[in-house]
C-alpha positions, -999 to 999 in steps of 0.1 A, spaced: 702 66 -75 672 46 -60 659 15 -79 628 9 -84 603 -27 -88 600 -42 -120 567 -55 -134 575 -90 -123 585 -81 -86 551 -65 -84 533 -92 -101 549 -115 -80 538 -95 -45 504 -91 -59 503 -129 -62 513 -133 -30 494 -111 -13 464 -123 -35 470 -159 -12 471 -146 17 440 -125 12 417 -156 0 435 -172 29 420 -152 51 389 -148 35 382 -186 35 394 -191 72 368 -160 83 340 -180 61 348 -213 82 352 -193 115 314 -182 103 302 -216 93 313 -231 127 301 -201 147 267 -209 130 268 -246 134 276 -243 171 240 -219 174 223 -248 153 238 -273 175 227 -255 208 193 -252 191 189 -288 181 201 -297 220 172 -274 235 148 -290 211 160 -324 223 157 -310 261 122 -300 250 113 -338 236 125 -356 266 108 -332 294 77 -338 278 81 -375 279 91 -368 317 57 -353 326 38 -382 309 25 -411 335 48 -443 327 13 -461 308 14 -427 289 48 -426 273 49 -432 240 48 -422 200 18 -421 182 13 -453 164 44 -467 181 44 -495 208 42 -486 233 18 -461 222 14 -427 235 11 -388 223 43 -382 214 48 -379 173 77 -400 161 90 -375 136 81 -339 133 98 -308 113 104 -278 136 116 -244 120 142 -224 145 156 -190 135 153 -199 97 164 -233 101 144 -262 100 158 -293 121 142 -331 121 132 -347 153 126 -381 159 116 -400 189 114 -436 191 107 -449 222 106 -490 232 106 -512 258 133 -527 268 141 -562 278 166 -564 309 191 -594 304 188 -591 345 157 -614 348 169 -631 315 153 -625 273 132 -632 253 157 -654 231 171 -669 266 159 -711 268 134 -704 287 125 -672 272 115 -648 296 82 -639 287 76 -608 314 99 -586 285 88 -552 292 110 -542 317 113 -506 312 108 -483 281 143 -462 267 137 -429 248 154 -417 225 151 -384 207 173 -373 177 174 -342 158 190 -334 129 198 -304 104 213 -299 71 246 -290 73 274 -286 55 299 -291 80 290 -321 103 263 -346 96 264 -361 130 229 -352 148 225 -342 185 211 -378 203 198 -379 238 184 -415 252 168 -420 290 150 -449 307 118 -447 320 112 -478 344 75 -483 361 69 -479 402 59 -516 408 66 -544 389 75 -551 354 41 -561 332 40 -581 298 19 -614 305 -14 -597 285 8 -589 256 29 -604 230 62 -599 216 72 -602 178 109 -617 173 113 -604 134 150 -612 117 158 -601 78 180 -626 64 202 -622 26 198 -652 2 231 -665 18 213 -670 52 234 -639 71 213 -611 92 209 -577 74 219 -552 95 198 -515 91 167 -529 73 140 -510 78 107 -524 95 75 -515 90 47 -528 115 13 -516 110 -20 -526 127 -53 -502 125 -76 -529 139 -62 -525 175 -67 -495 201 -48 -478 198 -35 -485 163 -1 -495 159 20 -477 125 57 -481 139 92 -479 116 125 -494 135 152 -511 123 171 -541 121 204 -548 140 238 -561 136 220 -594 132 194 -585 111 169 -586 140 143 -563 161 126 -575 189 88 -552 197 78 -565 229 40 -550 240 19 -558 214 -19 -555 220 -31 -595 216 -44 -599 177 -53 -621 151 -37 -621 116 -41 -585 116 -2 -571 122 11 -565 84 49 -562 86 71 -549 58 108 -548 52 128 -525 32 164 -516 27 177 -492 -1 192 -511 -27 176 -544 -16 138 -561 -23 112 -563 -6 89 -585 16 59 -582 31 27 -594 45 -6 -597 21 -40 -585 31 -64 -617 19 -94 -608 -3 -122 -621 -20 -96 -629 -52 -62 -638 -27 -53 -653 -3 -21 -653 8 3 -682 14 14 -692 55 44 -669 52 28 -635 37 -1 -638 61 -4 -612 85 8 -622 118 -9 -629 150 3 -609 188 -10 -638 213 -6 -626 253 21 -637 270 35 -655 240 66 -652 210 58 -651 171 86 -652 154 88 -640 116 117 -641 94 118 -625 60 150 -630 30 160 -595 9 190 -589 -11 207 -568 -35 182 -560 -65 189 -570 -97 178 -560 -132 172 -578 -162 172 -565 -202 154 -589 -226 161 -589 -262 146 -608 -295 169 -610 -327 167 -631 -353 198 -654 -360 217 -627 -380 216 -607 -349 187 -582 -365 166 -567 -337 128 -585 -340 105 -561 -323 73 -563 -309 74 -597 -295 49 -609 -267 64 -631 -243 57 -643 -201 83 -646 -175 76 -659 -142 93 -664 -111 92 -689 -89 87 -675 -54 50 -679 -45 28 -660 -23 -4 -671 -20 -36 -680 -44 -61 -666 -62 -99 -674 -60 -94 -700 -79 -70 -719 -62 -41 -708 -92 -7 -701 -77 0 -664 -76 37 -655 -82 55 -625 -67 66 -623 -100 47 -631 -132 45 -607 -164 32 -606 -200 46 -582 -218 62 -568 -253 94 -560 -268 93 -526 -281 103 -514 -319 139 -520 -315 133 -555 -295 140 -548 -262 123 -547 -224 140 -535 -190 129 -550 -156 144 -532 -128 143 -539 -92 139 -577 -100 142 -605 -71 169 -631 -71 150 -658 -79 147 -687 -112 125 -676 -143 109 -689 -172 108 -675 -201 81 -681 -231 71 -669 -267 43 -687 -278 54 -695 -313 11 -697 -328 6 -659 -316 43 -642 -324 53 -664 -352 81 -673 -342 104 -705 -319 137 -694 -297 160 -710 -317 187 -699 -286 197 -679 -256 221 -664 -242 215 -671 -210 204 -714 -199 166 -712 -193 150 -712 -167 169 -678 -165 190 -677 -132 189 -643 -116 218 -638 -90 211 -612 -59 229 -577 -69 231 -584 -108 229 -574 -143 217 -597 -168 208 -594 -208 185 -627 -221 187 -628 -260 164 -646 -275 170 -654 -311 141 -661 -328 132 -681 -359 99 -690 -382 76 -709 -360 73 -747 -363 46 -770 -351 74 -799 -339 101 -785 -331 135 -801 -301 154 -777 -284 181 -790 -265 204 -773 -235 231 -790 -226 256 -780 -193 275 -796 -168 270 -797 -132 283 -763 -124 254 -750 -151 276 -736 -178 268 -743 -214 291 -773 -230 305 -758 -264 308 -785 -293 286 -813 -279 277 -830 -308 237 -841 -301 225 -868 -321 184 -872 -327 171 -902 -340 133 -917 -342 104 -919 -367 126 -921 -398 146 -887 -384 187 -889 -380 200 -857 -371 233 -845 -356 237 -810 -342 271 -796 -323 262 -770 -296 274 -735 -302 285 -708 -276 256 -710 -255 260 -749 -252 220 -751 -273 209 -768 -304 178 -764 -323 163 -792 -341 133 -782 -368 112 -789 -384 108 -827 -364 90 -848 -391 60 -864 -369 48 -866 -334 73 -896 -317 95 -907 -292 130 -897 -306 166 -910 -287 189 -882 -281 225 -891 -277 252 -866 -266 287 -865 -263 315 -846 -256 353 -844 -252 357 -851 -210 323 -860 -205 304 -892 -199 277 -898 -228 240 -893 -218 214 -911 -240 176 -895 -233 142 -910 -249 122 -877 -253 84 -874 -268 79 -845 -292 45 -835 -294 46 -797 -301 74 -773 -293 95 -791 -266 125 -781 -247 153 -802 -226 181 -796 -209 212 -823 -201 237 -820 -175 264 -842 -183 291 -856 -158 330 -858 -161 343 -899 -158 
């Protein structure tokens, strides 16, 4: 008698055979991917091929990108479409300063920098499998001798808020007022720094920008009839045979929410306020400071406003208690708000019914962190008041009886006392750093 399978010994084999089959099905797909990425790669090489033989039938004064320095006809980035693929190609192409006859950042800088020019072309694809592009780089040297004393060289470095180069910035150097005009992109090495030897001899008319995802920006400033910009966000000069250096700071970007409650913690909505920053770049026509960073603006319906993209940098923070109505009574956060590179920070202001004389009082210690339960005493004009500082180590004195000079004492447990004469003349604000014996 012959026995035959039973449901689950087929099952079983279809299952396996099921593996096997996808098995196979997803190892022919990746022999097809590959097979196709090798034709793209072989592609991308011949367009690469194609770049650097057209640099090689330029005259040496002739190679270059368009905009670029040097300058020349080749584009620095162009989209070429290759049996239905479409591949990047990028040329950048620099002179280069040869540590043989010593650099521009050797003591004495060598000021003959541009020795020969290195290409380098790059294409890329999109690609599922490899994201590595195909890279060819040459030098092109000159027949006679190396040139340089009828231009200038710009030493650029972007440093963080800690001082330390930023590697990868992006660099942005544009200048239409010289022939032929200069609109080059590089970027920023290990230590933060480019070096663009050959440029044409100018005036205050190179505007330089520096970007990096994730980080602020800086820039130059074109000057006008209602700005002019401060020393360093001035367009920079290119003098023959000589070095400007130019050094910009960018960091992490930050953002900041600000909220108005009252002191029950009930939104307040539609509340005009200004913050302003402290980093300056230049004036206006008449003669005012303009900061990089200066707004009026309004708290929606449910009391809130987002700032995104914000620089590190100290703020201060107002509500004009005549136009909204209403005094900070406290914040979260010690003003002037500190804004750390790479943060996240929420200022609540809670707000109460305005007051013509009105003390608010911050108190910290040297590290800036609020002191909890400093007991503040305020006396002056017939006024004794004691107030003990809550969370955000603040106080709030109001209504102040008459405009005086009142004595603020303060104390706390582990802390030297401070006395302060302050004059009260409208809404005024202090802040006390106290010391440990």
């Amino acid at each position: 008698m012959t026995k035959g399978f039973t449901l689950i010994e087929i099952l079983i084999a279809v299952f396996v055979l099921a593996i096997i089959v996808v098995g196979l099905f997803g190892f022919v797909v990746l022999i097809l991917k590959s097979t196709h990425e090798g034709q793209r790669r072989i592609i991308a090489t011949g367009l690469a091929n194609e770049k650097m033989e057209m640099v090689r039938n330029l005259s040496y004064d002739s190679v270059g990108t368009v905009g670029g320095i040097p300058a020349g006809p080749i584009v620095q980035s162009e989209q070429v479409s290759r049996n239905g693929s479409t591949y990047t190609v990028n040329t950048d192409i620099r002179y280069i300063d040869d540590p043989f006859d010593g650099t521009v950042t050797d003591s004495p800088p060598d000021l003959l920098n541009t020795d020969y020019k290195q290409v380098r072309v790059e294409v890329s694809w999109t690609s599922t499998l490899s994201d590595r592009p195909v890279l060819l780089i040459t030098q092109i040297t000159p027949r006679g001798i190396e040139g340089g004393d009828s231009l200038g060289t710009l030493i650029f470095q972007a440093l963080n808020a800690a001082g330390t180069g930023v590697a990868g910035a992006t660099v942005h150097l544009v200048n239409s007022t010289v022939n032929p005009a200069v609109n080059l992109t590089t970027s920023t090495n290990d230590d933060g720094r480019v070096i663009i030897p050959g440029l044409t001899p100018s005036s205050g008319t190179y505007q330089i920008t520096v970007t990096k995802d994730g980080y602020t920006t800086e820039q130059t400033y074109t000057a006008s009839s209602t700005f002019i910009p401060d020393v360093d966000h001035s367009h920079i000069n290119a003098l023959a045979g000589e070095l400007t250096n130019k050094t910009f700071v960018i960091d992490g970007v930050s953002s900041v929410v600000i909220q108005t409650v009252n002191d029950v913690d009930v939104a307040i909505g539609n509340i005009a306020y200004t913050i302003t920053g402290t980093k300056k770049i230049g004036t206006d026509d008449l003669g005012e400071t303009v900061y990089l960073f200066a707004h009026e603006d309004t708290t929606d319906a449910v009391g809130q406003f987002q700032y995104e993209d914000v620089t590190w940098d100290t703020y201060s923070f107002v509500i004009d208690g005549l136009t909204t109505g209403y005094d900070i009574k406290e914040t979260s956060m010690p003003l002037p708000l500190v804004v750390a590179p790479a943060t996240e920070s929420t200022l609540t202001a809670i707000l109460v019914p305005h007051e013509e004389l009105t003390l608010h009082t911050t108190i910290l210690d040297i590290a800036n962190a609020p002191i909890v339960n400093a007991a503040v005493h305020v006396t002056g004009a017939e006024y004794n008041e004691t107030l003990n500082t809550g969370e955000f180590g603040q106080v709030f004195f109001t209504p102040i009886p008459e405009v005086a000079d009142y004595t603020v004492t303060v104390d706390a447990a582990g802390y030297d006392q401070v006395v302060q004469q302050v004059n009260v003349d409208g809404g005024k604000r202090i802040q006390i750093i106290m010391n440990e014996p």
